[in-house]
Structure formats: C-alpha cells, structure tokens
C-alpha positions, 0 to 999 in steps of 0.5 A: 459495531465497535465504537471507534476512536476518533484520531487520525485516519487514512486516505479513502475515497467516500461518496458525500450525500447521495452525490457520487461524484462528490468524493471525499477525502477521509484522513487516516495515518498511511505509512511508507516503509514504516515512515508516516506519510504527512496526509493531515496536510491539505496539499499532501493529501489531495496529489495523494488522492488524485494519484490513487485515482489516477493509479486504478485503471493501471492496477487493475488491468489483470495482466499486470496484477497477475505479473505482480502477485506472481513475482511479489513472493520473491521481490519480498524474500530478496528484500528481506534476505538484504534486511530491506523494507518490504514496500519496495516491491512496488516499486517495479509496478512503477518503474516497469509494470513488472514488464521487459520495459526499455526506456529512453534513457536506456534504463531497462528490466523490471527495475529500470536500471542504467548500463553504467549502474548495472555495471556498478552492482555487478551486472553483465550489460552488453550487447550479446547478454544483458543482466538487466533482464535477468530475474534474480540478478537484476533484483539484487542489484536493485536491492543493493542499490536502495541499501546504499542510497540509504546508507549514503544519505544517513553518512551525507546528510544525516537522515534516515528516510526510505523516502528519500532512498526511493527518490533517490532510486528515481532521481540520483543520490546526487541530485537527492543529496543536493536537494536535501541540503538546499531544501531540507529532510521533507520529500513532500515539502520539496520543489523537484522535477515533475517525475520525483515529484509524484514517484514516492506517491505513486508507489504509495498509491499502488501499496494502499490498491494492492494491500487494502483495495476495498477501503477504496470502493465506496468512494465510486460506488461500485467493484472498480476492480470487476472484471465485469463491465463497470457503469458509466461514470464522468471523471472525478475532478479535482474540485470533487475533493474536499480535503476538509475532511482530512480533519474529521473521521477515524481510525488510526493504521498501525503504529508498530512500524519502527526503526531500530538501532541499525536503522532497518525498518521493523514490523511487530507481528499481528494478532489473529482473532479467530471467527466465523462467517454468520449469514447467507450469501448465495446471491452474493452481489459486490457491496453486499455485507458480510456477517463474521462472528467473533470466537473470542474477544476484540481490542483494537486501540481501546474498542472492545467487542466481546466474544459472539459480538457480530461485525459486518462490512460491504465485501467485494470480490477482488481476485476470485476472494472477498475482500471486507472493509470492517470499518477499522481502515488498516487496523483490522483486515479478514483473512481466511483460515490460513490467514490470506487476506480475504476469503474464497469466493466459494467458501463464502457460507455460514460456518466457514472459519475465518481470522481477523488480522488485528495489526496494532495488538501491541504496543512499541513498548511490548514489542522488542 
C-alpha cells in the first residue's frame, strides 16, 4: 500500500478497538462549493459527525435515492448553464427529498420556494396553476435565486461565500446580511436559529453519503446502505465520539477547488490512472477487499506506487455497483471503465478493466 502523507483529513466514522461502538472522529479536509469546511475545530466536527450520522437513515431509503440520482443529471446541468457550484443539487434532498412537498409557511416544490419569491423570479403561483411544481422553471428560479444572494452578499458585505448564500436560501438575505454584520464572515462560529444553524451541515452531510458513501462504513462495521436486513446495533451517542482524532490520521481531499476573478467556483479536471481488477470475487460479501492492479504509475500528494504495484480496499455494493475505499479519502476513487464511480456488481472478476479517479494530479499553478 502506498505510504501516505500525514495532513489533514476528512470527516469518517471508524471503529476504535474491537468496540463498535466507540467511533471516531478522523480529520480530513471537506470542501463545500470549493469553500474549505473548518473540520479541525473540535465543535465543528462533532455537529458534522453527528448530522451525517443522523442524515444515513434518510438517504438511504431507495426511494429518495433513486429520485435523487434521477434528477441530480439535470440540477447539475441547469447549475452550470448559470455558472453555479455543483453542490447545490443537494440542496433539494434537504429542502424536499426531491418530493412535491408543501410546507407550513407555504413554501412549496422540490426547492421550497415562497409565492411571493416565486413571483419575484418569474413564477406563475395561483390557485389554478403553480410554477413551484413545475420541474424546469422551479429550478431555474432556485438558481437565480442562489446567484443573486450571492451577488447581494459580495455588494453588501464584501464576502464571497457559497456558505453563507446557502444560508441565505434557508434564512433570508436579510436575516444572513444582518447576522454578518453583528457576528462577522464565519457560518460555523455564528449564533442562528436552530434551522440554519444545522442547514449548511446538512447539505454537507448529504454530499459526502451521496459522493463518498464508502469512507463511512467502517465506522458501523457493516453496508448501511444494504437493502438487506442491517444487525442490531444500539445508537451511537455523542460521548462515542472522540474529536481527539481530528488531529491524528491523513490524507488530504483535493485542493484544486478554487475561485476565479469573477468569484465562479472552479474544479481542475482529474486524472485517470487506468488498472484492472486482480482477484476472485465469486463469493464476494460487503467488507471483502478488492485487488486493482495498476497499468501505469500513481502519484497522489507526493505517494508514489509503480506501475504493477497492487492496491486493495474493503468494497461494498452500493446501488448494484461496488464501491471501494482505497485508503486515500477523497484523493483517489474507482471508477469503471467509462469512469462511473464505482464498478458493476457483475463485472466484478479478474481482468475487468478499471480507472483510478486521481482528484489532486495538478497543482493551482498548473491549472489555468
């Protein structure tokens, strides 16, 4: 296994000692629209940890994933065509669980907008018709409405923080404006109401489930995302989890987040490494490890494996595909062959070609 460098890391669960229900916190670096989540602060990363515990049971009911990946596509697409973040197509798995929701207060649709907002952004809300249901235009209307709050913040306050915007979404500019005046720039160190208090973590929580679900196994001991029947377990508490940690293990995600001139949040396109899996997996049980066999050489951060050097990881089916932690976090993910992370089920043998997603190939200075 390649030596890794010991820097920050991000958030996982793992088990301490033979005891599962000691968990531990591990820091590594986790990023929000390319904004770094302070996660070496002991408060921070605990409400972190426990909100991602707390976010498992809802992403994973099948239902709401397979809404999610079914509509993930297209949020992504209307948020580029607007020069937005990707990230925030979680933002509806918080707001609506990508569901026809109406709430208390009235907002309503996959992206919980308010009639009088709706209006604002060009939305028909009546009581014959309203817009808010409607796909495409709500979507739209969401993603003007992020790219104003954020334009609105950097004129008001002088910041640039898709944080704060997805605050905003939650709270008001008004409100968010207010706050940042009285209590500076930092989501994390500011005193709001419970709802946006947790709102920016919960979307964090849902990213790191929905894009790296199998840093978070080991940690339970078992595939939380099984469809089968999981072992009886008692709830993980608070006091189960040493932040202590956080100042211990490795591995840092990819730095080649950035933001440009214009304040539009970038990403330097990976490198793939190709491979091919090594191994016999006929009776291929969750926690099992994968043998990937490299085609040609590996350099993540400074870590150097050769060409023929193999790697292993602990794999486990997610979605009918495998997925494998290789020990490098977020650095380095598999992929198949066309560079889908993860590999099918049934391609899982000896000889299947295979990509290793390398996220930090390049530097901030190579990159233009």
């Amino acid at each position: 296994m390649i030596a890794q460098k010991t820097i920050t890391l991000l958030l996982v669960l793992t088990l301490f000692g033979s005891n599962p229900q000691k968990a531990v916190a591990q820091q590594r670096d986790i990023y929000f629209c390319g904004e770094r989540i302070p996660v070496s602060n002991d408060f921070v990363a605990k409400k972190l940890m426990d909100i991602i515990r707390r976010q498992i049971p809802n992403v994973n009911l099948p239902s709401l994933r397979n809404r999610a990946l079914t509509f993930f596509p297209y949020v992504a697409g209307y948020l580029r065509l607007m020069g937005l973040p990707e990230d925030f197509k979680y933002l509806p798995v918080v707001e609506s669980g990508f569901n026809l929701l109406v709430s208390h207060a009235g907002a309503r649709g996959f992206w919980q907008i308010m009639s009088e907002t709706g209006r604002e952004k060009g939305l028909a809300v009546n009581g014959a018709y309203d817009d808010r249901d409607d796909f495409q235009k709500s979507t739209i209307a969401a993603c003007k409405l992020i790219k104003e709050y954020y334009s609105t913040l950097l004129r008001l306050n002088k910041v640039a923080s898709w944080v704060l915007t997805a605050a905003a979404y939650n709270f008001g500019i008004g409100n968010v404006s207010n706050a940042i005046k009285k209590q500076g720039t930092d989501y994390f160190a500011m005193n709001l109401n419970p709802e946006t208090a947790v709102y920016v973590y919960k979307i964090i929580a849902v990213k790191e489930l929905f894009e790296y679900p199998e840093l978070y196994m080991k940690g339970f001991g078992y595939n939380v995302f099984s469809t089968l029947p999981s072992p009886k377990k008692t709830k993980l508490d608070d006091k189960d989890i040493d932040t202590k940690a956080f100042e211990k293990l490795e591995v840092k995600v990819s730095e080649n987040m950035q933001v440009n001139e214009n304040k539009e949040t970038k990403k330097a396109p990976p490198k793939y490494v190709t491979a091919h899996l090594t191994g016999k997996y006929k009776n291929f049980r969750d926690g099992d490890l994968v043998s990937i066999t490299l085609n040609e050489d590996l350099v993540v951060k400074g870590a150097y494996a050769r060409k023929q050097t193999v790697l292993k990881g602990a794999g486990w089916v997610i979605d009918d595909r495998i997925y494998v932690d290789l020990g490098y976090g977020h650095d380095v993910t598999l992929c198949d062959a066309e560079s889908v992370k993860g590999v099918l089920f049934n391609k899982l043998q000896k000889g299947t070609p295979v990509l290793l997603k390398n996220e930090i190939f390049d530097s901030h200075a190579q990159w233009k």
